[in-house]
C-alpha positions in Angstrom: 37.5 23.4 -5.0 41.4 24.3 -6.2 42.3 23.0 -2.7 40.0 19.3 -3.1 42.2 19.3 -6.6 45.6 20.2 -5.3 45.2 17.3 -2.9 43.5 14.8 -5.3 46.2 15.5 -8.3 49.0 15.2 -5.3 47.1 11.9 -4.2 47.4 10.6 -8.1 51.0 11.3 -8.4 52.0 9.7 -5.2 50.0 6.5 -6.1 51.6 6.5 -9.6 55.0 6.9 -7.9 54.7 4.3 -6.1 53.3 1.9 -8.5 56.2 2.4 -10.7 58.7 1.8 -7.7 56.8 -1.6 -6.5 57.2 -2.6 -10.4 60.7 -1.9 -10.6 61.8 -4.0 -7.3 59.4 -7.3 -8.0 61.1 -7.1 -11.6 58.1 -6.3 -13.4 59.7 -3.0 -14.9 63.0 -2.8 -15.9 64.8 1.3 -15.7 67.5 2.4 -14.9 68.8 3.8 -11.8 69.2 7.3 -12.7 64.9 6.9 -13.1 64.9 5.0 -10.3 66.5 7.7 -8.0 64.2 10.6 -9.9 61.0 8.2 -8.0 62.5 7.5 -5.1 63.4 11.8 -4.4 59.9 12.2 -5.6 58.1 10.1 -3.3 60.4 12.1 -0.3 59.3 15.5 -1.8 55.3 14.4 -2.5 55.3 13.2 1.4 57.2 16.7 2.6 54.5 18.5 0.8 51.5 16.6 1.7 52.6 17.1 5.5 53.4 20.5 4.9 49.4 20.9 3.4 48.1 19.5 6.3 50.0 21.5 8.7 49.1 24.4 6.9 45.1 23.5 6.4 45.6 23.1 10.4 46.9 26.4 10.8 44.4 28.0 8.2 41.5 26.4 10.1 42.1 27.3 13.8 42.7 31.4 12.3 39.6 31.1 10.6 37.9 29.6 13.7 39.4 32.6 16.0 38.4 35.0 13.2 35.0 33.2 13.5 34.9 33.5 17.2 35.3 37.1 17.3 32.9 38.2 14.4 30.2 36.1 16.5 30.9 38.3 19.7 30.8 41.4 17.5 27.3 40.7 15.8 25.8 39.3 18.7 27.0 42.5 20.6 24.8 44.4 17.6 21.9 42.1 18.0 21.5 42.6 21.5 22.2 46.5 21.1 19.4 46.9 18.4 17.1 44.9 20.9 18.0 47.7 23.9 17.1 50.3 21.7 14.2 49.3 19.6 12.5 46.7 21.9 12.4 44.3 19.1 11.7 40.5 19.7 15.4 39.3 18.9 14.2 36.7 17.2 13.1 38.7 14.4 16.5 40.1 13.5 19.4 38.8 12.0 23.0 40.6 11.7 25.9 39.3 9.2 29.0 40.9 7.5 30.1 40.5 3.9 33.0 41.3 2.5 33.8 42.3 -0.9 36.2 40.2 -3.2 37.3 41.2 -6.2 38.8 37.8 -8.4 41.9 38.1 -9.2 41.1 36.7 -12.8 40.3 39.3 -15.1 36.4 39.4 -16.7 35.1 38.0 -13.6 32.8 39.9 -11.9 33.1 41.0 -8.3 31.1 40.1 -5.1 30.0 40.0 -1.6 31.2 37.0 0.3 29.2 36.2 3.7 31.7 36.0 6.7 29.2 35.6 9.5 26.0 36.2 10.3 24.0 35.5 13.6 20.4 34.7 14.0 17.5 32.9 15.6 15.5 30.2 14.0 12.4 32.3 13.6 14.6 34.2 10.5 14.4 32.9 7.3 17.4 30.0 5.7 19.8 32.1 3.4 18.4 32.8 0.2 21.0 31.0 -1.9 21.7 34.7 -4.2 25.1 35.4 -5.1 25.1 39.0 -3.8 27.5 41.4 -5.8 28.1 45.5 -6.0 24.4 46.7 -7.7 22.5 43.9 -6.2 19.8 44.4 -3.7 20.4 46.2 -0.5 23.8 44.9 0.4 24.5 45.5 -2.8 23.6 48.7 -3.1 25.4 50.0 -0.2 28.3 48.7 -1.6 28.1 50.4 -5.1 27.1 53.6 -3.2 29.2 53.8 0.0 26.5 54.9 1.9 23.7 53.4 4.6 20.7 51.9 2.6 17.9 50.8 4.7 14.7 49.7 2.5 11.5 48.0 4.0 11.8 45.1 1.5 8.2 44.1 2.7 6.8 46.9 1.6 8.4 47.5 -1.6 7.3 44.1 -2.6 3.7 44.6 -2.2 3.9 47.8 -3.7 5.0 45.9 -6.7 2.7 43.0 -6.5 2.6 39.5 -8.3 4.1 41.1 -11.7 5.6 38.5 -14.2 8.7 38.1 -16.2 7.8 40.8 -18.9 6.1 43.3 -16.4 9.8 42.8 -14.3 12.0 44.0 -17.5 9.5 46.9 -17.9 10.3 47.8 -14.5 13.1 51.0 -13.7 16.4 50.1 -12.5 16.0 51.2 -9.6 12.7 49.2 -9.1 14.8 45.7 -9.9 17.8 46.1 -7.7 20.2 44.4 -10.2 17.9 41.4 -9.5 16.9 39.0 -12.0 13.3 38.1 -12.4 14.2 34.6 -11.2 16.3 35.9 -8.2 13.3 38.3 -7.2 10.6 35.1 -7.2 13.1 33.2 -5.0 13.7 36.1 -3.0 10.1 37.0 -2.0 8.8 37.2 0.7 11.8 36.3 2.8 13.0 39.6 4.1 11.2 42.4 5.6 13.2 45.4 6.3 17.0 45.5 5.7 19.7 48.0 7.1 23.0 47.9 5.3 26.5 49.6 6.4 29.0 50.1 4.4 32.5 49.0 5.8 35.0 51.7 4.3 38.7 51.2 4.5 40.7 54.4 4.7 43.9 53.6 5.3 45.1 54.5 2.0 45.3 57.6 0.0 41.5 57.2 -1.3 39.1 55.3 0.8 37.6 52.2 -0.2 34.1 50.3 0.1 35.3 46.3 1.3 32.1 45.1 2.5 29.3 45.6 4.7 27.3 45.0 7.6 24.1 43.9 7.7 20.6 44.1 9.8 17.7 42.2 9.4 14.6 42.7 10.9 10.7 42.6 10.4 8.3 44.1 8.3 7.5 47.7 9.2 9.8 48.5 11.4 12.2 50.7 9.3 11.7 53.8 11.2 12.7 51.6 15.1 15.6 50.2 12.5 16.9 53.8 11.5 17.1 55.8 14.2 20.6 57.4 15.4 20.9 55.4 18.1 20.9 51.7 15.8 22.5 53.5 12.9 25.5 54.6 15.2 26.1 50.7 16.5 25.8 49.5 13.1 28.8 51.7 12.0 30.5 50.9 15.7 30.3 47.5 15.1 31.1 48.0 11.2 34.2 49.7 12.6 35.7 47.2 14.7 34.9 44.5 11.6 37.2 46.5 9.3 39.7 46.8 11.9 39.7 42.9 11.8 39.5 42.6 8.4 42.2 45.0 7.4 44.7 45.7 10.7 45.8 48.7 10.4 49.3 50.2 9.7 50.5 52.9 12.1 50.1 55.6 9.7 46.5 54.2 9.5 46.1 54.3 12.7 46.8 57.5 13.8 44.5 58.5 10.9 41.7 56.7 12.2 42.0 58.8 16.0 42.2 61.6 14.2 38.4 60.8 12.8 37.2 59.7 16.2 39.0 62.8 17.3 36.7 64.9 14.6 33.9 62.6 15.3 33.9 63.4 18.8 34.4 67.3 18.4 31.4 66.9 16.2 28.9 65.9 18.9 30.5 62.4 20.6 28.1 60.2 18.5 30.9 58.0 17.4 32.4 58.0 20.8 28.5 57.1 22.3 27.8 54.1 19.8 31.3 52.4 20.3 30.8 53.0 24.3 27.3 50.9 23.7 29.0 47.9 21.8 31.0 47.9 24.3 28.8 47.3 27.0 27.2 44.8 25.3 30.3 42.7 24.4 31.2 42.9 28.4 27.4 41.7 29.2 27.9 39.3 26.8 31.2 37.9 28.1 32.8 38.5 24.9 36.7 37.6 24.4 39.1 40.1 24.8 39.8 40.2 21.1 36.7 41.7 20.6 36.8 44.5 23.1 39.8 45.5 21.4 38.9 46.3 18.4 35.2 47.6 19.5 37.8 50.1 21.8 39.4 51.5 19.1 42.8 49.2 20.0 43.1 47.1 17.0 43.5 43.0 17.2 46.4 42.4 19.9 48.7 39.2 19.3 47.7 36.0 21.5 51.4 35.0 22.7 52.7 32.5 20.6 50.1 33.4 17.6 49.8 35.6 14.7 47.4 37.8 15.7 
């Protein structure tokens, strides 16, 4: 929306600009040239800047398409994982990331911003809810910085058809940070959900910036939970923070150092990331992606930024 006004307001001005100089040189407004110099410099710096926009809007787009490209190979990679080890009909799960965005107005509230998310038709269309901190399962996870897995299904019947007055009597705990509205809407749509929280630790005190996010039928939270699905999940969630936040060096080396505890501790880590793995190889992914499943961060393409 700021960018549509940017462009709209620059659009206005240039029109303006030259409305004023096709005035002045049929005779129809008499200035002076000092004005006349101020439109004609102005008309050179409106057209620098509106090519500069569109170079930039260019650039903007193919990173977020490449940034695109790679989250698909990652969730995908999950999908096809949770399918190996649950036996699952993969058209009854769903996998997407959401990242955490804080505004950098004051008062505004924070929220979870869908990156990407991969699924089959079967799944349900998005629900239209403005996920935040507090908010559902997603939302949850966030708040807490820990792995939530609820069977939504279930929890819904348990509650059955209560109305607007029965929801408010409800515990907290009960309503999710949902409103009665968003609960009606949001019925019947999901079964079980599995969420990860993405945790950057690169500085002093680690921090909660998203989350990833499994979808998959009613009932089936015990196949969805196991170590096995859990362990890809954080795998995968891994390699998304990795692109999300590259790493400094000192970041880095802290990060061996946990797969270096994680590995001393059993080799669970060091399993899960081997699966993804496998699967983004079966899957033909781009070498981007193996990358940063392997632990090696996002290498520069030559000539790009990374």
């Amino acid at each position: 929306m700021r960018r549509l006004v940017v462009d709209v307001g620059l659009a206005v001005l240039a029109a303006v600009v030259g409305a004023l100089l096709g005035l002045q040189r049929a005779g129809l407004w008499d200035t002076t040239p000092g004005v006349v110099g101020v439109l004609v410099v102005l008309t050179a710096v409106l057209a620098v800047v509106s090519t500069a926009a569109q170079a930039v809007g260019r650039w903007r787009a193919a990173r977020r398409a490449a940034h695109r490209d790679v989250l698909d190979d990652l969730l995908h990679a999950v999908l096809w994982g949770v399918v190996d080890a649950t036996g699952l009909d993969p058209r009854e799960l769903a996998v997407a990331v959401h990242r955490l965005h804080r505004p950098v107005w004051p008062g505004r509230p924070a929220r979870l911003l869908r990156l990407h998310r991969v699924r089959a038709g079967r799944r349900p269309a998005a629900s239209g809810t403005t996920w935040a901190p507090g908010k559902g399962v997603l939302g949850r996870c966030v708040a807490e910085g820990e792995v939530v897995a609820v069977d939504v299904a279930a929890a819904d019947a348990a509650l059955g058809d209560v109305d607007a007055a029965g929801w408010q009597r409800l515990p907290a705990e009960a309503r999710q940070g949902l409103t009665f509205a968003e609960h009606r809407r949001l019925r019947g749509k999901y079964g079980t959900v599995v969420a990860v929280p993405l945790v950057d630790d690169a500085g002093p005190v680690s921090a909660v910036v998203g989350c990833l996010v499994l979808d998959g039928p009613a009932g089936c939270l015990p196949q969805l939970t196991t170590p096995e699905v859990l362990g890809l999940l954080e795998a995968s969630g891994r390699a998304v923070r990795r692109l999300e936040v590259p790493a400094a060096p000192s970041a880095a080396r802290a990060s061996v150092a946990a797969a270096q505890r994680a590995r001393d501790e059993g080799g669970a880590q060091e399993a899960a990331e081997a699966v993804l793995l496998a699967q983004l190889r079966r899957l033909g992914a781009g070498e981007r992606a193996v990358a940063l499943a392997d632990g090696r961060g996002a290498p520069r393409r030559p000539g790009g930024s990374g």
